[in-house]
Backbone as CSV, one residue per row, in Angstrom:
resi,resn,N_x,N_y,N_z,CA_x,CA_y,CA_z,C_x,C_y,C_z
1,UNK,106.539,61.278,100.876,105.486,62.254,101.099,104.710,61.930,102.374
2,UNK,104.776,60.974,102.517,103.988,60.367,103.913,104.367,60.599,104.943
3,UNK,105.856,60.599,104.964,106.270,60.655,106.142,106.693,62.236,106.344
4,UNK,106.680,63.528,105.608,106.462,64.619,105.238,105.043,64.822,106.545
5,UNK,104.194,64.311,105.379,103.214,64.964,105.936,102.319,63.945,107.895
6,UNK,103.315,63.199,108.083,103.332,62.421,109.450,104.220,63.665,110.006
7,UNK,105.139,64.328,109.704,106.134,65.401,110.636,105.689,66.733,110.652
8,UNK,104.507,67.222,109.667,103.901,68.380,109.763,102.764,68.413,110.505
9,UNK,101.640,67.122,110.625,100.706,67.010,111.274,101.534,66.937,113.180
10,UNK,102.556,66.421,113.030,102.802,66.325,114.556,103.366,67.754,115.023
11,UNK,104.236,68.010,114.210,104.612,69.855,114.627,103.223,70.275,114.743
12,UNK,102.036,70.119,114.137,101.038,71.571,114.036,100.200,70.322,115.671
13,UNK,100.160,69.403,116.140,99.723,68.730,117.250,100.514,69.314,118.492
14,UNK,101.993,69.533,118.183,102.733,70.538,119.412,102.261,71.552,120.038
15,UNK,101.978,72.443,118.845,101.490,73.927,119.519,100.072,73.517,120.235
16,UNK,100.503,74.081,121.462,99.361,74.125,122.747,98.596,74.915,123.255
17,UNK,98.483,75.822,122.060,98.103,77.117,122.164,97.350,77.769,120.849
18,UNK,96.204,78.965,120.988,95.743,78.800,119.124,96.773,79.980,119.017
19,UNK,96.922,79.737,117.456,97.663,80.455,116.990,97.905,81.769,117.467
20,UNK,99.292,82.000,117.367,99.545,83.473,117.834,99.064,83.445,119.298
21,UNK,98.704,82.932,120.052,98.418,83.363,121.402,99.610,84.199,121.910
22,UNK,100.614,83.748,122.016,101.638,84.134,122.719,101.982,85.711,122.317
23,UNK,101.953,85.751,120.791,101.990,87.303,120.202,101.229,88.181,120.933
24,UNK,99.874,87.706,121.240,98.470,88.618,121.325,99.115,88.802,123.194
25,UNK,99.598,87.863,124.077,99.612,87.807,125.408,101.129,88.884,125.223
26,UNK,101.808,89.214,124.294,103.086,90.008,125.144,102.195,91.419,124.541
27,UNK,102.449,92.172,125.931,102.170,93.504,125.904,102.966,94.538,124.829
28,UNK,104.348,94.495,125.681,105.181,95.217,124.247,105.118,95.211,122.755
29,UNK,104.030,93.665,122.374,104.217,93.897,120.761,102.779,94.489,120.862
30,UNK,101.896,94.084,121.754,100.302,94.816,121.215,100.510,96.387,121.494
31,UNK,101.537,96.849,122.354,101.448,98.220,122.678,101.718,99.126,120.656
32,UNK,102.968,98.259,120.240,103.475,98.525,119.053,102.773,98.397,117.945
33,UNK,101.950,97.528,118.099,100.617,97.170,117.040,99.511,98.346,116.992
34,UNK,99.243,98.645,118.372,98.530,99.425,118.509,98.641,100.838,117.955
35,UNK,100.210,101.349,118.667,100.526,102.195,118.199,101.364,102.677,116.548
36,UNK,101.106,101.794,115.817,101.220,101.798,114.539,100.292,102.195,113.785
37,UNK,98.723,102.534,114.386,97.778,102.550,113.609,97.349,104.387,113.766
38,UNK,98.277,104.723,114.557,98.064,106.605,114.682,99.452,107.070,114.035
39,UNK,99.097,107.930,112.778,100.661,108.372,112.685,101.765,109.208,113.815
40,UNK,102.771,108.741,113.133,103.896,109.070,114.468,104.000,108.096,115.601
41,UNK,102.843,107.234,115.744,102.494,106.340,117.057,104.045,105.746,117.373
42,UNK,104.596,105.549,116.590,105.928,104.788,117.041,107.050,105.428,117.091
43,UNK,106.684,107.158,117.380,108.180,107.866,117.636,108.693,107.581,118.663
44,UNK,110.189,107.740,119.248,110.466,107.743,120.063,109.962,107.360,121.493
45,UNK,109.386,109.111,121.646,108.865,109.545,122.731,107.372,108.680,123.693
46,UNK,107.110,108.089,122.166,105.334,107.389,122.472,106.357,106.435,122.885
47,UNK,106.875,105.667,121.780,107.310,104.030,122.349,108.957,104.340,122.787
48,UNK,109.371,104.268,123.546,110.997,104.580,124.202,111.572,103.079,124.340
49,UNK,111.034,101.908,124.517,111.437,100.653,124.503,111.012,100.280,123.359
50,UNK,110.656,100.410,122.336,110.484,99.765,120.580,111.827,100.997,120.086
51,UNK,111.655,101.778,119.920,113.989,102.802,119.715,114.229,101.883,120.105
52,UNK,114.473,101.753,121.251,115.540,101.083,121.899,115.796,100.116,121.467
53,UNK,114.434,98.947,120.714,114.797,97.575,120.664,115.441,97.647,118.961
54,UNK,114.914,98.963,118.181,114.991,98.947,116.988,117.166,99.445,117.004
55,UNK,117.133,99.958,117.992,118.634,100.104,117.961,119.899,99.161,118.579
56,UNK,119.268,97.832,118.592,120.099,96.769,119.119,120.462,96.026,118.235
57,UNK,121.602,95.250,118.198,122.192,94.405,117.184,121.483,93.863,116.090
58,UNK,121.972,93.445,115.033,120.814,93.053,114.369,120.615,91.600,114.755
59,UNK,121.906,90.786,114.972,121.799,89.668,115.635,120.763,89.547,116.856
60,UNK,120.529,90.267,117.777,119.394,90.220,118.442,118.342,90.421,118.151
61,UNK,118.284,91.638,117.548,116.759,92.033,116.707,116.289,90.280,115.719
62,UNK,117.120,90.103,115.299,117.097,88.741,114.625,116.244,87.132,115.414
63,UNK,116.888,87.316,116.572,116.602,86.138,117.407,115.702,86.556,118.310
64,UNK,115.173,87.927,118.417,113.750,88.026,118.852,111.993,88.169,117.833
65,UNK,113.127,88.203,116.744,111.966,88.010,115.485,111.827,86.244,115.519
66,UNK,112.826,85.134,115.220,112.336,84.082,115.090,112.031,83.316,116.761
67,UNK,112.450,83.651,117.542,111.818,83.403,118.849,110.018,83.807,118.735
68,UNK,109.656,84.691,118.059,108.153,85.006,118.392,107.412,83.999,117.315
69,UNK,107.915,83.967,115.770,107.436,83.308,114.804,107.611,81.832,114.775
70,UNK,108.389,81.350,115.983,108.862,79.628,116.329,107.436,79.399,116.056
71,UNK,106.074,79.705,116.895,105.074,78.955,116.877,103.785,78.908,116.331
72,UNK,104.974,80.038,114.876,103.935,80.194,113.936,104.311,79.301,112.680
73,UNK,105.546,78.300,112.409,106.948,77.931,111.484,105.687,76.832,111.603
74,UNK,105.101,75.697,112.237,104.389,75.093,111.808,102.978,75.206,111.000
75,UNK,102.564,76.021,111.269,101.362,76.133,110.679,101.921,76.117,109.250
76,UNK,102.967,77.436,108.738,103.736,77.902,107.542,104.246,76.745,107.325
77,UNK,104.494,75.558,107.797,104.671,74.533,107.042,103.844,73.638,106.559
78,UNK,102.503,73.411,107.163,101.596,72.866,106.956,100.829,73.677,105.298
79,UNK,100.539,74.653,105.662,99.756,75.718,104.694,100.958,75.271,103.450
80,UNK,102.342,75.318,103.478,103.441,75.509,102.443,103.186,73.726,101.699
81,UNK,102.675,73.216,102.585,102.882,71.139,101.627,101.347,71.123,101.077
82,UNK,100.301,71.737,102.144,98.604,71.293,100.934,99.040,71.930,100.266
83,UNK,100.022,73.299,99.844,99.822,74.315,98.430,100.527,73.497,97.182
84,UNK,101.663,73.149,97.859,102.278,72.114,96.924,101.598,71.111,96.804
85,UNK,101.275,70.482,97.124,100.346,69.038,96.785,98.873,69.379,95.856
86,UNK,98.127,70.753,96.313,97.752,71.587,95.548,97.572,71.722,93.838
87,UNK,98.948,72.154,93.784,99.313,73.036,92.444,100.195,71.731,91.763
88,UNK,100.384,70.454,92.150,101.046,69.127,91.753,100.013,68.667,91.165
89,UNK,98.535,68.856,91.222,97.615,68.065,90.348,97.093,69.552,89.857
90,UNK,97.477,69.750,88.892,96.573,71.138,87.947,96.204,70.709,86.686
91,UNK,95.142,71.086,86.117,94.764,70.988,84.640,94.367,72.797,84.088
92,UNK,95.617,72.909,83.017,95.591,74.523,82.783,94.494,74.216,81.336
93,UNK,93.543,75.457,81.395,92.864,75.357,80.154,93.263,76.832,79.475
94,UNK,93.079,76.968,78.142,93.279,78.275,77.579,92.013,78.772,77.358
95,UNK,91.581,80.224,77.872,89.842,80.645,77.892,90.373,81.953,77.024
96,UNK,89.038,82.732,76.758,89.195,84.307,76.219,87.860,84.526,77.237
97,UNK,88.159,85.886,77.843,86.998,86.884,78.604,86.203,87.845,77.704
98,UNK,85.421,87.037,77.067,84.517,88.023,76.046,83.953,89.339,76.887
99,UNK,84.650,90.610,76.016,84.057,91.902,76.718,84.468,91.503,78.535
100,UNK,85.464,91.371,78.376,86.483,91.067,80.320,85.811,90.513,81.080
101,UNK,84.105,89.480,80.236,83.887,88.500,81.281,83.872,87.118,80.931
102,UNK,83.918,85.952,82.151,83.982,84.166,81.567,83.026,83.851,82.525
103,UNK,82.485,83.198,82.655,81.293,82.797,83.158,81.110,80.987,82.901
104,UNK,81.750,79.457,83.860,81.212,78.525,83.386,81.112,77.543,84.692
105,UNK,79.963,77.017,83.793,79.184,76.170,85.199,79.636,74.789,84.794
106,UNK,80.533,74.525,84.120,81.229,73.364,83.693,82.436,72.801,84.386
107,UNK,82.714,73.910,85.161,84.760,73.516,85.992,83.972,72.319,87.272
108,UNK,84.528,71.737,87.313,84.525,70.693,88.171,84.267,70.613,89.874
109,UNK,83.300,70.488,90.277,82.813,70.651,91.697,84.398,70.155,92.330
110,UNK,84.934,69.389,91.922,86.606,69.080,93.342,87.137,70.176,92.728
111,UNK,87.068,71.013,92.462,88.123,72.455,92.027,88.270,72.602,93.311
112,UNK,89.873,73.127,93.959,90.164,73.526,94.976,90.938,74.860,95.384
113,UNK,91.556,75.230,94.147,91.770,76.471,93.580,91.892,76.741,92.462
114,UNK,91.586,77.977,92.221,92.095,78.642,90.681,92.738,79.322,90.252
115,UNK,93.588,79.539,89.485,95.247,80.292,89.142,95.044,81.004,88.153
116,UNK,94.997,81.933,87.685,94.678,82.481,86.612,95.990,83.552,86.353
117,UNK,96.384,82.991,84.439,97.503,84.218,83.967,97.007,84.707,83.405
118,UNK,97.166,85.913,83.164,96.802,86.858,81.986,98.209,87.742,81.893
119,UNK,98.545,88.328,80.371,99.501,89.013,80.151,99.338,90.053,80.621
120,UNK,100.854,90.879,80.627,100.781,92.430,81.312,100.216,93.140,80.249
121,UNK,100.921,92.661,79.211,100.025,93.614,77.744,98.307,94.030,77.907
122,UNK,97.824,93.410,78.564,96.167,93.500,78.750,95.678,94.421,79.939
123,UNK,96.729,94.591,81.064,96.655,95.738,82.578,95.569,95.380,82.609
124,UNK,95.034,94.041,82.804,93.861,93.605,83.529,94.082,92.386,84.955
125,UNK,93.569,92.742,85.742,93.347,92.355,87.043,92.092,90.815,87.481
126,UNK,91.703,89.879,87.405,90.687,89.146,87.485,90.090,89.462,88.864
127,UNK,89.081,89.259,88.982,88.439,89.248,89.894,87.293,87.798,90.065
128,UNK,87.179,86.889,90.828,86.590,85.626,90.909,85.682,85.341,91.654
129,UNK,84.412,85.193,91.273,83.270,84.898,92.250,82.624,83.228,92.161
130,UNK,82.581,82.543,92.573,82.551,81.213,92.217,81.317,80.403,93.812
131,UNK,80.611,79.640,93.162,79.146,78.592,94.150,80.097,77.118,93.492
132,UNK,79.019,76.519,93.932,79.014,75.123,93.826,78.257,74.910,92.136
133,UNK,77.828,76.305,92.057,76.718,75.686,89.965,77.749,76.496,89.050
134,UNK,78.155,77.686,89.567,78.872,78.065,88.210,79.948,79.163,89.243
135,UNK,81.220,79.314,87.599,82.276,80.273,88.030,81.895,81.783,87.479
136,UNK,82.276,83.068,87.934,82.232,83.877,86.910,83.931,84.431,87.368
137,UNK,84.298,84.382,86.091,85.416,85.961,86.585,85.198,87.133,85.099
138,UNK,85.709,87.823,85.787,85.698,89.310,84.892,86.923,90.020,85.316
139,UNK,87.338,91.084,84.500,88.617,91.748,84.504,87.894,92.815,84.900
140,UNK,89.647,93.461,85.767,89.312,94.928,86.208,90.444,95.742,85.675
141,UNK,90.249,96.819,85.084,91.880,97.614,84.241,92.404,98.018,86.162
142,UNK,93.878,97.060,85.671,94.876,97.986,86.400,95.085,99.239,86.554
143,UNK,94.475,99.587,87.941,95.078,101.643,87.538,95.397,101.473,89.181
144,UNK,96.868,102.803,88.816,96.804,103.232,90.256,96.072,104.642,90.876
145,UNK,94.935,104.787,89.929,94.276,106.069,89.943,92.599,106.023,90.851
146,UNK,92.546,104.512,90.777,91.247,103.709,91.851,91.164,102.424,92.634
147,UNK,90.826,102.914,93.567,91.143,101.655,94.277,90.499,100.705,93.694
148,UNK,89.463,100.591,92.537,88.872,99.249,92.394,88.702,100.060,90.774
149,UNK,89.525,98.869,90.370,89.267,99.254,88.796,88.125,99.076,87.926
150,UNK,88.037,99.823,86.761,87.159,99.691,85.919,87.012,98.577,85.497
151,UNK,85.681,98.097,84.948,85.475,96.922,83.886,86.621,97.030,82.871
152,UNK,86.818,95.456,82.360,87.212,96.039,81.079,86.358,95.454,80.111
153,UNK,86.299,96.139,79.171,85.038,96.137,77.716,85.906,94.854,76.575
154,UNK,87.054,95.307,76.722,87.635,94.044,75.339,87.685,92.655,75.822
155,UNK,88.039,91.617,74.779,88.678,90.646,75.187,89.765,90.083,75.809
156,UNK,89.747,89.412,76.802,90.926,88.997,77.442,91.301,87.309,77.452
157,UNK,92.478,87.231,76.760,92.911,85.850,76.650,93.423,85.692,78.158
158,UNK,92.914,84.640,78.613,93.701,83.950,79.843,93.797,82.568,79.872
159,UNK,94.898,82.075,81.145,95.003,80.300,81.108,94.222,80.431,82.693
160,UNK,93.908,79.493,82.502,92.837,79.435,83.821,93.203,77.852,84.351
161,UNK,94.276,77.825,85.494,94.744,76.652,86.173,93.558,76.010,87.454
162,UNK,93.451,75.036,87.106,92.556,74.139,88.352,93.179,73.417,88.715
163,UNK,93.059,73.345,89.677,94.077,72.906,91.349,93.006,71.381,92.249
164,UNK,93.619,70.173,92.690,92.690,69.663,93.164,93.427,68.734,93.975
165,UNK,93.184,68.658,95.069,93.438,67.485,95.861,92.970,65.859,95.554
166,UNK,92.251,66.225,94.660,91.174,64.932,93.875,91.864,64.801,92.099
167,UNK,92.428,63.794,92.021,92.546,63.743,90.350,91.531,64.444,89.600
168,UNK,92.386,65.071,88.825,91.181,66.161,87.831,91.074,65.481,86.194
């Protein structure tokens, strides 16, 4: 693991540049970025060199996708070993969301993340607001009818995983 994380700290010491610079400095992808955000922006006629590039081998299309993301593969490796190292020290507890809320000022100040299952049977959604004195979460009913779902009123059984870089 040591020597893991001695080969990720030196890849993310390589890049000489902040992230994505190089993305943000080529014109052709900000023109395409840009023009993604008006519909149609990327017909033809607007972009005539994004056709063009979209109609080239896939082998090329290929090696100009990981040519741009080369000097993003470290960071994504860095972010990919704390998550694992992460989720390697968890303590899962079993809670119920009285009336779809939990509320406790008891979870452990080294909490570093929180994982939460709940069954599909319940089409409830958590939502997590959390300080340094207490946690709350509460459920929201799954709908694809609002962008931000309703409360929910019943009980909800969930496992509620704590994550810590610190023995828990």
């Amino acid at each position: 693991l040591s020597a893991q994380l001695q080969a990720v700290a030196e890849n993310l010491q390589g890049i000489k540049q902040k992230f994505g610079q190089h993305l943000r400095e080529n014109d052709w992808l900000m023109a395409i970025k840009q023009r993604m955000l008006v519909a149609g922006g990327t017909s033809p006629f607007d972009l005539p060199a994004y056709y063009f590039w979209q109609r080239q081998p896939h082998e090329h299309r290929l090696a100009d996708l990981q040519k741009w993301a080369a000097t993003l593969l470290p960071t994504q490796e860095a972010v990919g070993m704390l998550l694992a190292i992460l989720r390697g020290n968890t303590a899962a507890v079993d809670c119920v969301a009285q009336k779809g809320s939990y509320q406790s000022s008891s979870l452990a100040q080294s909490i570093h993340m929180l994982t939460i299952e709940v069954g599909m049977q319940y089409r409830a959604l958590p939502e997590i607001s959390a300080n340094k004195y207490v946690t709350h979460i509460r459920f929201l009913e799954a709908s694809q009818e609002h962008a931000r779902g309703r409360p929910v009123t019943g009980d909800v059984p969930f496992k509620l995983m704590m994550c810590s870089f610190d023995p828990i």
